[in-house]
Gaussian input, Z-matrix of N, CA and C with variables (Angstrom, degrees):
# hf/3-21g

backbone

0 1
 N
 C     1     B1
 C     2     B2     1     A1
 N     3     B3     2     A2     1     D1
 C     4     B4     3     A3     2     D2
 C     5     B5     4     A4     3     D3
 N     6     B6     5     A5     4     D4
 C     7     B7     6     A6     5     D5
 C     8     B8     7     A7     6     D6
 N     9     B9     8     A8     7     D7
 C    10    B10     9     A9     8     D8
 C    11    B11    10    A10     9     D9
 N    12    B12    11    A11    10    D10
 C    13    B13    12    A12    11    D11
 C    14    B14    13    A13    12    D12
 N    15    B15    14    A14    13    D13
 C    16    B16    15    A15    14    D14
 C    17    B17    16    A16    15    D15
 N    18    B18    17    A17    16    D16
 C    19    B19    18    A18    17    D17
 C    20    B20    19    A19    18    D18
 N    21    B21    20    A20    19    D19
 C    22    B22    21    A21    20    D20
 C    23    B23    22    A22    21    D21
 N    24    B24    23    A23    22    D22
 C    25    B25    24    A24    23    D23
 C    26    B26    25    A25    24    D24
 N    27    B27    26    A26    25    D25
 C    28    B28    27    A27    26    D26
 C    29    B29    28    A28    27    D27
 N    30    B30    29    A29    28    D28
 C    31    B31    30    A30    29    D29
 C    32    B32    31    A31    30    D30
 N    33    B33    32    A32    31    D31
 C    34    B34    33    A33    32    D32
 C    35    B35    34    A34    33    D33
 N    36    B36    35    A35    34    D34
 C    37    B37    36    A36    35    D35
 C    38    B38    37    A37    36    D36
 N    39    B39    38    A38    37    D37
 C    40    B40    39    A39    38    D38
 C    41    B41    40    A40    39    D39
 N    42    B42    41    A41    40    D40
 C    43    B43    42    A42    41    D41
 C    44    B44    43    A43    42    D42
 N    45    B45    44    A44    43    D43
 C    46    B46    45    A45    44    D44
 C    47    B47    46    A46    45    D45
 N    48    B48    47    A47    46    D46
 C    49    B49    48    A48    47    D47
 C    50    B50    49    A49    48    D48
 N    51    B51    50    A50    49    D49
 C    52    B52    51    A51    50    D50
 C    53    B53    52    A52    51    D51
 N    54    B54    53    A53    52    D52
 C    55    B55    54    A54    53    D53
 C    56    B56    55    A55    54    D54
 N    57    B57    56    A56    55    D55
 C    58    B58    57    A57    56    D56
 C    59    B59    58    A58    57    D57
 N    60    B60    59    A59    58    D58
 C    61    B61    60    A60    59    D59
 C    62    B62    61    A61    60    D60
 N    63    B63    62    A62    61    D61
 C    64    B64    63    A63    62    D62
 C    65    B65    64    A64    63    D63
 N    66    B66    65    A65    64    D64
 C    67    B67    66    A66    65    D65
 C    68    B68    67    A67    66    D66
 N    69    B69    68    A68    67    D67
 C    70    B70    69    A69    68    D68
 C    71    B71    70    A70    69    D69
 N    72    B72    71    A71    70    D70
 C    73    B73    72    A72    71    D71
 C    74    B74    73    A73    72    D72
 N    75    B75    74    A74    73    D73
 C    76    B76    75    A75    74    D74
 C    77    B77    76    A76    75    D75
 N    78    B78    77    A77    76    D76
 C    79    B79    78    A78    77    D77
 C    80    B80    79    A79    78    D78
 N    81    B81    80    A80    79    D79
 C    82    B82    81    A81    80    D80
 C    83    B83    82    A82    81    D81
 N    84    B84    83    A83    82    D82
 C    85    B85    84    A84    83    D83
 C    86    B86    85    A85    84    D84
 N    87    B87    86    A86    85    D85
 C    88    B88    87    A87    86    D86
 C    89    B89    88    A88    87    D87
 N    90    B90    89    A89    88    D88
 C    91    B91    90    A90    89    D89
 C    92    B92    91    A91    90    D90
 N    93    B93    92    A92    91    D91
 C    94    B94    93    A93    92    D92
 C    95    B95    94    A94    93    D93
 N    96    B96    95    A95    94    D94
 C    97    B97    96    A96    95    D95
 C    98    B98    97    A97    96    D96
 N    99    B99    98    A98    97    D97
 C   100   B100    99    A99    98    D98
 C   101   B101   100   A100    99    D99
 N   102   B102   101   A101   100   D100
 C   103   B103   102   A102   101   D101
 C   104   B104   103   A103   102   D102
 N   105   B105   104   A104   103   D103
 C   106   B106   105   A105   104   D104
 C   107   B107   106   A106   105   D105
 N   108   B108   107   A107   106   D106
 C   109   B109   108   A108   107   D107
 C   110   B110   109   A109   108   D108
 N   111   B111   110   A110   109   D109
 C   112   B112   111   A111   110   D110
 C   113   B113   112   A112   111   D111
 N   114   B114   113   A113   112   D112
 C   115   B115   114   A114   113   D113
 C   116   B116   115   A115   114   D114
 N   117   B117   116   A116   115   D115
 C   118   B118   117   A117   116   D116
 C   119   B119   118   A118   117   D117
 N   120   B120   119   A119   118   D118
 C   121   B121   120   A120   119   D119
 C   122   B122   121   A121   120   D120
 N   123   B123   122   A122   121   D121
 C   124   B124   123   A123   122   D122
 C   125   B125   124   A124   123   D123
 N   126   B126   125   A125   124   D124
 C   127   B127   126   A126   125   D125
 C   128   B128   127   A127   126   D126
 N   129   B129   128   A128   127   D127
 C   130   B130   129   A129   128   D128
 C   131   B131   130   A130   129   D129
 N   132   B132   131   A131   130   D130
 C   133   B133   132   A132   131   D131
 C   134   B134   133   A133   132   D132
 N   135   B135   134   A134   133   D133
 C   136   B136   135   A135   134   D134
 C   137   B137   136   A136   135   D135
 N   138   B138   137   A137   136   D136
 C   139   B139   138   A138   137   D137
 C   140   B140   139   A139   138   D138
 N   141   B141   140   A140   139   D139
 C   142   B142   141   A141   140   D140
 C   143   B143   142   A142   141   D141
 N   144   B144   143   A143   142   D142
 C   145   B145   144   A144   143   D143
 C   146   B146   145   A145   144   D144
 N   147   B147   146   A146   145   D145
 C   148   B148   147   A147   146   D146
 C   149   B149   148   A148   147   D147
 N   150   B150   149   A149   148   D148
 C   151   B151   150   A150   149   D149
 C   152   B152   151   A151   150   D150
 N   153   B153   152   A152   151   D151
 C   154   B154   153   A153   152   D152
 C   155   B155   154   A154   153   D153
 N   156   B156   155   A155   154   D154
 C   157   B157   156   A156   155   D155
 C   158   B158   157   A157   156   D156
 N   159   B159   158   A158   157   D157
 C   160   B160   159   A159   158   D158
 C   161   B161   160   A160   159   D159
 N   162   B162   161   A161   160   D160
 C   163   B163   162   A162   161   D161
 C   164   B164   163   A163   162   D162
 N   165   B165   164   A164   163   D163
 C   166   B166   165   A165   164   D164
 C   167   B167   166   A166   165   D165
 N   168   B168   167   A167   166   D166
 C   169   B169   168   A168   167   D167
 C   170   B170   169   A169   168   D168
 N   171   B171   170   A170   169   D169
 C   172   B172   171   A171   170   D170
 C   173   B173   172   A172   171   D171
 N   174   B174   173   A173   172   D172
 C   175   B175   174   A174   173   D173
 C   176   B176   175   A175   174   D174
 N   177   B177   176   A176   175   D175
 C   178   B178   177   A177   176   D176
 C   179   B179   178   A178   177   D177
 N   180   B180   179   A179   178   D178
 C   181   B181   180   A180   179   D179
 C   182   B182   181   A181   180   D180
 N   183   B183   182   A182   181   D181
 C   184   B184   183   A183   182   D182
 C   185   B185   184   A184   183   D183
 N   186   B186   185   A185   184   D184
 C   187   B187   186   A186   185   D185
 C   188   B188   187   A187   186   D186
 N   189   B189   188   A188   187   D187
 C   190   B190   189   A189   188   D188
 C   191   B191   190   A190   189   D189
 N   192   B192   191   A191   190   D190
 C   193   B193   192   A192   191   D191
 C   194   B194   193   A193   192   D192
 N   195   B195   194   A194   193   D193
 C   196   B196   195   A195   194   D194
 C   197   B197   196   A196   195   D195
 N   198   B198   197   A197   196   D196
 C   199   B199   198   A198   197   D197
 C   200   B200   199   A199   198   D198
 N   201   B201   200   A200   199   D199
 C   202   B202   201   A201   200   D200
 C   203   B203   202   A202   201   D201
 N   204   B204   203   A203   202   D202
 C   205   B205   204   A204   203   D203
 C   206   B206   205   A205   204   D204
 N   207   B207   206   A206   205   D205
 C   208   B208   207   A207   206   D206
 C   209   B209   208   A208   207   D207
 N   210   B210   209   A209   208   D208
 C   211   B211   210   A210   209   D209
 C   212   B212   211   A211   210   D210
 N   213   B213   212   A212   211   D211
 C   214   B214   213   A213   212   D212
 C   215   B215   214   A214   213   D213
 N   216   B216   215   A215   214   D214
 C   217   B217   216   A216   215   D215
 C   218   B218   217   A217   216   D216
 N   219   B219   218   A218   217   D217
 C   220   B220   219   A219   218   D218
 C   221   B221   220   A220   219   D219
 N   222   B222   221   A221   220   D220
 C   223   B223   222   A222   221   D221
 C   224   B224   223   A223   222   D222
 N   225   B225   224   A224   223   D223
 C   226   B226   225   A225   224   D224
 C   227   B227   226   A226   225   D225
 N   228   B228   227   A227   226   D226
 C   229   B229   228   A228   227   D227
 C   230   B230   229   A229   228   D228
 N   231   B231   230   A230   229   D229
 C   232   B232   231   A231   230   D230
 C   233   B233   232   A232   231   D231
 N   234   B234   233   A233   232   D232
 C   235   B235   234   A234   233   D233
 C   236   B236   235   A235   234   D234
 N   237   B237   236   A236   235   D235
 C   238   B238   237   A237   236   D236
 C   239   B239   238   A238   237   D237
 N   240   B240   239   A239   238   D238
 C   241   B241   240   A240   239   D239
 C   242   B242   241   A241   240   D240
 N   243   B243   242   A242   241   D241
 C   244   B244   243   A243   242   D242
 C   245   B245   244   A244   243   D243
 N   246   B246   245   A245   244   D244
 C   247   B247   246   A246   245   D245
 C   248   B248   247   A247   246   D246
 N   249   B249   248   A248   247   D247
 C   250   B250   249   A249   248   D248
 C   251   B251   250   A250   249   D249
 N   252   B252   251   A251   250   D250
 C   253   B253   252   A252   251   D251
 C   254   B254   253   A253   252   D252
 N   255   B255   254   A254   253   D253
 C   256   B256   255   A255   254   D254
 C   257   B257   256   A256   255   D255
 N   258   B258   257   A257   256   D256
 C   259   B259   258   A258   257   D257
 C   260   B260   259   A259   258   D258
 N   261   B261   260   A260   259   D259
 C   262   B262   261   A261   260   D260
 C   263   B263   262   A262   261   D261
 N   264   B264   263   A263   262   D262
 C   265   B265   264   A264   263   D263
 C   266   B266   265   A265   264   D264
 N   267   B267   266   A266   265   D265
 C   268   B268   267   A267   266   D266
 C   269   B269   268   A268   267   D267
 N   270   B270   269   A269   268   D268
 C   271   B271   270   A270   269   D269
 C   272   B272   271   A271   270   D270
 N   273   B273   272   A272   271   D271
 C   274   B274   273   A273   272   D272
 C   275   B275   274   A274   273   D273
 N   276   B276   275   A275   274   D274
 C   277   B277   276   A276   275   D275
 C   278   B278   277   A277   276   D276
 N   279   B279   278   A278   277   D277
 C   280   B280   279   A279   278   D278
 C   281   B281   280   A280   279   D279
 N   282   B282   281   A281   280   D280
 C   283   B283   282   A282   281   D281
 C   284   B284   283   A283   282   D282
 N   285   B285   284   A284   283   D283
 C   286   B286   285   A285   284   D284
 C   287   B287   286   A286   285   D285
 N   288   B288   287   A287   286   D286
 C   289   B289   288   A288   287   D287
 C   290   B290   289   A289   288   D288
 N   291   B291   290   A290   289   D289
 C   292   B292   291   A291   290   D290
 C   293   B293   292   A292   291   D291
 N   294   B294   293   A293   292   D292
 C   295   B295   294   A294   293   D293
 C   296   B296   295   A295   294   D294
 N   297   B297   296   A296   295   D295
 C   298   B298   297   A297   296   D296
 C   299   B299   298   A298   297   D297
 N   300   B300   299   A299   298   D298
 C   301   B301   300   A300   299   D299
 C   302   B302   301   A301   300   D300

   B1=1.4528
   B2=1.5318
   B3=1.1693
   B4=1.8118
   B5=1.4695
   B6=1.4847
   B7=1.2698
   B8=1.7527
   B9=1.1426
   B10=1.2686
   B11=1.6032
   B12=1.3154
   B13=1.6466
   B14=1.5400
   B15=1.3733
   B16=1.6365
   B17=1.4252
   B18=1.5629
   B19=1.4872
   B20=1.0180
   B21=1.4543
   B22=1.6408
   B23=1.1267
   B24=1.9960
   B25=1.3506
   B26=1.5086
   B27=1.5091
   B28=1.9427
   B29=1.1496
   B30=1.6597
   B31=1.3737
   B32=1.4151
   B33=1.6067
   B34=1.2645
   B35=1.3051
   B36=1.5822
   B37=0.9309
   B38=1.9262
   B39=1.8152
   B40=1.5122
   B41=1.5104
   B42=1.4441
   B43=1.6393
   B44=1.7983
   B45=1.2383
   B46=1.2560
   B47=1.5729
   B48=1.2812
   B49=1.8843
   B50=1.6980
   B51=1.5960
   B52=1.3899
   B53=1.4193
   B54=1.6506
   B55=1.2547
   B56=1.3275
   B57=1.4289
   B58=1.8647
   B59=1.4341
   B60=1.1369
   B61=1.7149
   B62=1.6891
   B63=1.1218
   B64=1.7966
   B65=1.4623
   B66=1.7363
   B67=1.1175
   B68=1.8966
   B69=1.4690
   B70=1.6175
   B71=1.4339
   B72=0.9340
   B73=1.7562
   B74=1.3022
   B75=1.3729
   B76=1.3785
   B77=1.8311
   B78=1.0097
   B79=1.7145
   B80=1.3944
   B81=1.6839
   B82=1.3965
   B83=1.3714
   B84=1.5401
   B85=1.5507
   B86=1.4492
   B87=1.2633
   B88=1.8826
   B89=1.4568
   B90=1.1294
   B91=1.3637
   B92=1.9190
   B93=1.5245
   B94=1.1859
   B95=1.7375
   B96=1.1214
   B97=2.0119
   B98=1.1435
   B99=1.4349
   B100=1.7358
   B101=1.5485
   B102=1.4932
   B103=1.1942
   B104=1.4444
   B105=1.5736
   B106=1.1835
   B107=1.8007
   B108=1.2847
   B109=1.5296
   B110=1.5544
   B111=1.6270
   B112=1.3616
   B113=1.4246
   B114=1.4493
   B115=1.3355
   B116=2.3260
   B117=1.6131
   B118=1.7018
   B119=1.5615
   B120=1.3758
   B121=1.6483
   B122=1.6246
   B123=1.6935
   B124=1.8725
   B125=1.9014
   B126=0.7672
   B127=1.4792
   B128=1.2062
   B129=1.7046
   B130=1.4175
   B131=1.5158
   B132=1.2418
   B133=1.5056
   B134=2.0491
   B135=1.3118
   B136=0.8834
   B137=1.8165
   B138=1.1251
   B139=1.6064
   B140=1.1190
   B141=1.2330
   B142=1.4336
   B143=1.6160
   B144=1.0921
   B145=1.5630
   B146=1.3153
   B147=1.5384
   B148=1.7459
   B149=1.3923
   B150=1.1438
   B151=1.7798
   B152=1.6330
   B153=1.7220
   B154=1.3313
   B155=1.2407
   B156=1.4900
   B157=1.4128
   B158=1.6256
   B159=0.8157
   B160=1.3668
   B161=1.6650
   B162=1.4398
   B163=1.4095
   B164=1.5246
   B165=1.0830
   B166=1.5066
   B167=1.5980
   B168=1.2383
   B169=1.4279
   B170=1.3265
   B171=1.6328
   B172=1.8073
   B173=1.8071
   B174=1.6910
   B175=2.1298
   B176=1.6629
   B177=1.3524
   B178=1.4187
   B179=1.5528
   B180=1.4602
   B181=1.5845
   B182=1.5521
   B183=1.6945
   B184=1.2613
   B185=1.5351
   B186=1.2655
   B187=1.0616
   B188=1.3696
   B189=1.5419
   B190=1.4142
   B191=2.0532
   B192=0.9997
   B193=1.6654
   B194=1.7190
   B195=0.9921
   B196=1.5945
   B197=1.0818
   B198=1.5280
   B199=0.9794
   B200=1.6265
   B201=1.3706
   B202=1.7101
   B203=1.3978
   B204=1.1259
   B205=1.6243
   B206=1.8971
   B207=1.3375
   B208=1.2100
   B209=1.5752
   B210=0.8572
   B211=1.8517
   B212=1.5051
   B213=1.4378
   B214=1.3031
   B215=1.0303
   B216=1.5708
   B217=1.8241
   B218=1.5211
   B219=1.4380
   B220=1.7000
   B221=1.1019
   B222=1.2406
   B223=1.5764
   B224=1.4386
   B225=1.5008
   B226=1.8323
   B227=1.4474
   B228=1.6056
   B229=1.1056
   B230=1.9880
   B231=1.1569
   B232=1.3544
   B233=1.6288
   B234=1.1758
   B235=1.9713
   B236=1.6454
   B237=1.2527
   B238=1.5727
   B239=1.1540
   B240=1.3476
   B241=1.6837
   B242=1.8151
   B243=1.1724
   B244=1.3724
   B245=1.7537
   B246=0.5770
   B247=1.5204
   B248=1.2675
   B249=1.6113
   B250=1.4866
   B251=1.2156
   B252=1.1878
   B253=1.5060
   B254=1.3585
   B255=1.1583
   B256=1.4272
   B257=1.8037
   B258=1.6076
   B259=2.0580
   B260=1.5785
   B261=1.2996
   B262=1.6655
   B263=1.5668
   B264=1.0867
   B265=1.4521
   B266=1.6896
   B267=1.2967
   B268=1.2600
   B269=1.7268
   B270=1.9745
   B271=0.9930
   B272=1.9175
   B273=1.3723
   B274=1.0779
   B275=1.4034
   B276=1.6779
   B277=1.2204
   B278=1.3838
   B279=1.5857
   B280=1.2739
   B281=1.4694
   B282=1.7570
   B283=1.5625
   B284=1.4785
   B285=1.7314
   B286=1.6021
   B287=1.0663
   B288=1.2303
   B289=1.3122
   B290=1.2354
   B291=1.4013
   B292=1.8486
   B293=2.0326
   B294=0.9506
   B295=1.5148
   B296=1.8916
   B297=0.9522
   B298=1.5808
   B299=1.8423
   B300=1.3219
   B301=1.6645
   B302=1.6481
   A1=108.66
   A2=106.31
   A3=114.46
   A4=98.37
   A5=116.68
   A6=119.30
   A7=97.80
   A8=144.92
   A9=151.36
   A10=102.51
   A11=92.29
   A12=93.08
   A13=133.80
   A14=107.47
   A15=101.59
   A16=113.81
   A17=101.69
   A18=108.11
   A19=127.61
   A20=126.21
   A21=134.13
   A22=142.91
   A23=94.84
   A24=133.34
   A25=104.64
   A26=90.33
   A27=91.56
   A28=135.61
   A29=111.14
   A30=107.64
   A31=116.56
   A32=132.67
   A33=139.93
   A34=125.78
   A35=119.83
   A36=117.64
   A37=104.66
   A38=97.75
   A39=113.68
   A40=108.93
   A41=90.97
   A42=108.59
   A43=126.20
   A44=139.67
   A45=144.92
   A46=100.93
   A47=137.77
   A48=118.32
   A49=104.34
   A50=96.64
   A51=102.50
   A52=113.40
   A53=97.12
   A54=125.13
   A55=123.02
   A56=101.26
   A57=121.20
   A58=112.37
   A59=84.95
   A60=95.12
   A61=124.36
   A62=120.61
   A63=133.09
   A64=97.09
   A65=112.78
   A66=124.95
   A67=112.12
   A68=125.57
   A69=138.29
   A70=102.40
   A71=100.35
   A72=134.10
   A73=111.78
   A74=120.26
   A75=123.22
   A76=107.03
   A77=100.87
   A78=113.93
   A79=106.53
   A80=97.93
   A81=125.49
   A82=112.95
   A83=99.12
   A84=109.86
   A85=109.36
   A86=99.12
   A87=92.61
   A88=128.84
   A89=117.75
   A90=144.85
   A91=95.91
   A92=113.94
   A93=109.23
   A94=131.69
   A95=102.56
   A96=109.67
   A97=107.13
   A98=121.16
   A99=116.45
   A100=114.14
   A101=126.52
   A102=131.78
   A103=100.99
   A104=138.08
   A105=129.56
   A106=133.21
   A107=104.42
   A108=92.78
   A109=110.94
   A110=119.26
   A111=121.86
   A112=105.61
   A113=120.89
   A114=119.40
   A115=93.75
   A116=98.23
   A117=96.23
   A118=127.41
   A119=108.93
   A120=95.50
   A121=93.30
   A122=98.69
   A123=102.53
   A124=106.71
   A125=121.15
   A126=111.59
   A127=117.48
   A128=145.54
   A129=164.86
   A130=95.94
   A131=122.36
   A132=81.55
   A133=101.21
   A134=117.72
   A135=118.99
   A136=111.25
   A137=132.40
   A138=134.94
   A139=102.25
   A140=147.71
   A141=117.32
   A142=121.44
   A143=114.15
   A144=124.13
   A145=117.14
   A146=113.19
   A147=99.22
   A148=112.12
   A149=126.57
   A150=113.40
   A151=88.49
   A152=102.09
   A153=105.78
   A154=98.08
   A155=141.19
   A156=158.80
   A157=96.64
   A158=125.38
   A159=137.16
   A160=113.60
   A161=126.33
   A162=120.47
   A163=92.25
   A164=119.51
   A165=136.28
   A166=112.45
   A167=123.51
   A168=116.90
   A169=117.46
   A170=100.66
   A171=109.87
   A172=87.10
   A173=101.02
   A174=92.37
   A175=112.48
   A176=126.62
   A177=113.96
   A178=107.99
   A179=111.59
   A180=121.32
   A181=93.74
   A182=98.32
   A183=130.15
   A184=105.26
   A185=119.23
   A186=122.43
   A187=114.21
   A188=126.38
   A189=137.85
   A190=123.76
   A191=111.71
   A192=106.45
   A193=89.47
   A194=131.95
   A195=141.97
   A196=120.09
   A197=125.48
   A198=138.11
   A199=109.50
   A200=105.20
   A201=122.04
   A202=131.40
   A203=123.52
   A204=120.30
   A205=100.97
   A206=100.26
   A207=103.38
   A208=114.74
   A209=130.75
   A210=149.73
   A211=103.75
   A212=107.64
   A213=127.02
   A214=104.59
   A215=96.27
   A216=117.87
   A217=92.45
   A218=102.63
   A219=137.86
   A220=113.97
   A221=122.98
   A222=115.34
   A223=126.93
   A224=114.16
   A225=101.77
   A226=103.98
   A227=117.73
   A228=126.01
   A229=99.06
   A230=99.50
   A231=113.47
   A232=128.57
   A233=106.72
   A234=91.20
   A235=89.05
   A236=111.14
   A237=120.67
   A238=110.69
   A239=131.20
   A240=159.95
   A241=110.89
   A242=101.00
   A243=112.78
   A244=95.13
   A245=125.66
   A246=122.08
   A247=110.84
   A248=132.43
   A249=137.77
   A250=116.33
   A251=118.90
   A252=136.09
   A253=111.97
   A254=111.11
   A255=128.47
   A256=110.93
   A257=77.94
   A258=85.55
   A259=98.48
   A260=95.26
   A261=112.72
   A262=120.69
   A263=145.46
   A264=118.59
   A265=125.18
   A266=128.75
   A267=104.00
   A268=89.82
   A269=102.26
   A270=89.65
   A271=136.72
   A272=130.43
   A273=120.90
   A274=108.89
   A275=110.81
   A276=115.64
   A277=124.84
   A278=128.72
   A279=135.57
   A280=111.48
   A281=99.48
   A282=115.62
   A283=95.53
   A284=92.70
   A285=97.33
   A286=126.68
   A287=137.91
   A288=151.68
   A289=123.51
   A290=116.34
   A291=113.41
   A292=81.29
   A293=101.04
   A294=90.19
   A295=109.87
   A296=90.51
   A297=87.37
   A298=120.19
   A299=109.08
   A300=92.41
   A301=109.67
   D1=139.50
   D2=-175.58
   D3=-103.57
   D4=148.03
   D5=167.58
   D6=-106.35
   D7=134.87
   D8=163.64
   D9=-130.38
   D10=107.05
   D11=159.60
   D12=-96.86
   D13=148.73
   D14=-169.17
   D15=-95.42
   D16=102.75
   D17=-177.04
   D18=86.84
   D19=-140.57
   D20=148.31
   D21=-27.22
   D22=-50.58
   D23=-173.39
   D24=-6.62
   D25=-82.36
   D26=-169.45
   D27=-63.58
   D28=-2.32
   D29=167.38
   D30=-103.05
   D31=25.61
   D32=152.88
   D33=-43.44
   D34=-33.33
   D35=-147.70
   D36=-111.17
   D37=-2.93
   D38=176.85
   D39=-70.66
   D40=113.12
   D41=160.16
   D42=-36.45
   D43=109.95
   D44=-155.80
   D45=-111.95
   D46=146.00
   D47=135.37
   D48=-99.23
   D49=118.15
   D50=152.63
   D51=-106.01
   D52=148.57
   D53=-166.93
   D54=-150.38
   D55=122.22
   D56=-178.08
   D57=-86.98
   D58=120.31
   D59=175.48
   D60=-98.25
   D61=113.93
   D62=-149.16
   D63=-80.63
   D64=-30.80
   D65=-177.30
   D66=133.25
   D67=151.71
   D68=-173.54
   D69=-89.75
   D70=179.08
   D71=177.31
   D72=-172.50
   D73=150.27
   D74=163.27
   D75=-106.14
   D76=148.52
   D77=173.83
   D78=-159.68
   D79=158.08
   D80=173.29
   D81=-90.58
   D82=130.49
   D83=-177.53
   D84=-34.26
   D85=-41.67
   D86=176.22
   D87=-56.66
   D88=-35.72
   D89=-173.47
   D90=-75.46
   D91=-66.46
   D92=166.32
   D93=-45.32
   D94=-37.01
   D95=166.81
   D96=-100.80
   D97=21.77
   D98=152.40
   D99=-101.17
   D100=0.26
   D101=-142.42
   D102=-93.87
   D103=100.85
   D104=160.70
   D105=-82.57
   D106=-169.84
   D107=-170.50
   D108=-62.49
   D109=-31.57
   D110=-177.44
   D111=-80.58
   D112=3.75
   D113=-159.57
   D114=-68.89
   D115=139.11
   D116=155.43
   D117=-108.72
   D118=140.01
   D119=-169.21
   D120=-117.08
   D121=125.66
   D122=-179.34
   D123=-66.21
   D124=133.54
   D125=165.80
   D126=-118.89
   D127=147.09
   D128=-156.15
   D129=-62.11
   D130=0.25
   D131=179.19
   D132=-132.86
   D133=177.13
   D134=-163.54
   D135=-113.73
   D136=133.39
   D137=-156.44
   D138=-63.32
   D139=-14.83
   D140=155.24
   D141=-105.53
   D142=34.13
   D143=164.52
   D144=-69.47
   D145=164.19
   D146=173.49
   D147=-87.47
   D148=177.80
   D149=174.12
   D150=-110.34
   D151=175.74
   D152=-173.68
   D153=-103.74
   D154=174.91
   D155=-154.01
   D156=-150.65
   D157=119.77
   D158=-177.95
   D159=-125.38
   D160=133.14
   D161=168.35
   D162=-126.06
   D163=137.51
   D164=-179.28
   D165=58.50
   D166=6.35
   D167=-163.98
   D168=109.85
   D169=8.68
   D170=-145.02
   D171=-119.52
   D172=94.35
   D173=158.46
   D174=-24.92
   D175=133.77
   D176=156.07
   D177=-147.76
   D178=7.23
   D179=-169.02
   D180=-177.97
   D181=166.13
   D182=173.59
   D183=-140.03
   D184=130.17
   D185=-172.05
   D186=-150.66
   D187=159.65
   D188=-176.15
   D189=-107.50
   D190=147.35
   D191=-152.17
   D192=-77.50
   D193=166.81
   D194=159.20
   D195=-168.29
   D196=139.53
   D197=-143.30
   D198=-118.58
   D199=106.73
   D200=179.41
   D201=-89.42
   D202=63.16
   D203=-163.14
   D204=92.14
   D205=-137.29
   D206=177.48
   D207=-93.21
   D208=23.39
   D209=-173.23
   D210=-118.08
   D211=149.76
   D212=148.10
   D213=-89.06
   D214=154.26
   D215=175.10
   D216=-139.78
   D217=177.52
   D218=169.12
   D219=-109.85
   D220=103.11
   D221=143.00
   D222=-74.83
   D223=121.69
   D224=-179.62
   D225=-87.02
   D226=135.44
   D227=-160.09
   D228=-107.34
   D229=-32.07
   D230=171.73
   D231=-153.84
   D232=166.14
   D233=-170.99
   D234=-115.41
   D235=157.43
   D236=171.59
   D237=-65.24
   D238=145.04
   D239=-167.47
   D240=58.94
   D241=2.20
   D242=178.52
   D243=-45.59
   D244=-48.73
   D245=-163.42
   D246=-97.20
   D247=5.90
   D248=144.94
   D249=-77.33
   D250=-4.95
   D251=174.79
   D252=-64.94
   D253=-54.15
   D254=-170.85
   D255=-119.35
   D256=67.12
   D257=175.57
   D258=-104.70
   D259=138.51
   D260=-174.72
   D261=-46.47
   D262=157.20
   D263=169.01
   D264=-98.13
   D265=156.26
   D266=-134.16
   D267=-97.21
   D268=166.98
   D269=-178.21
   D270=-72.86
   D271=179.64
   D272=-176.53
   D273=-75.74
   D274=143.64
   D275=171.72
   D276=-99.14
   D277=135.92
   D278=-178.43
   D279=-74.56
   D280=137.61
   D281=-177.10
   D282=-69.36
   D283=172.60
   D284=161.66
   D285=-68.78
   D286=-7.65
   D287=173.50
   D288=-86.29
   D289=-21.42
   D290=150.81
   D291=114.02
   D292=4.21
   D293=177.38
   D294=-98.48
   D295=155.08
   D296=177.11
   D297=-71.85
   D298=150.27
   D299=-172.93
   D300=-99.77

């Protein structure tokens, strides 16, 4: 008996961690074991940015926080390479002859 799977299929069912990223900072260990409960930490990005969506470490979306009952959610606002999709085509290049090609 052959197993042939169609496509993807069988890896549907592989366990992933996705993970939203709010945004980094860098700090000094000192700074990190100074950090109390009132402590604030600035982070790189700015509140109306998208956050990133990560599965394995892996960009695959950008997305925005929203709020469902008493839960946060994700909205994906866009998926990664989405916009290599739609690269312009380039312009025409001139012959040696000064004519267009």
């Amino acid at each position: 008996m052959t197993f042939q799977p169609r496509g993807f299929d069988f890896l549907k069912d592989v366990d992933v961690r996705l993970t939203v990223e709010l945004g980094r900072t860098s700090m000094t260990l000192k700074d990190v074991l100074g950090l109390t409960e009132e402590s604030v930490v600035m982070l790189d990005r700015l509140t109306d940015e998208l956050l990133d969506v990560m599965v394995n470490g892996k960009l695959i979306a950008r997305g925005e926080v929203v709020a469902q009952g008493d839960r946060f959610g994700l909205r994906i606002v866009e998926l990664a390479g989405a916009e290599a999709e739609e690269t312009p085509a380039l312009p025409a290049r001139k012959s040696a002859k000064g004519g267009d090609a």
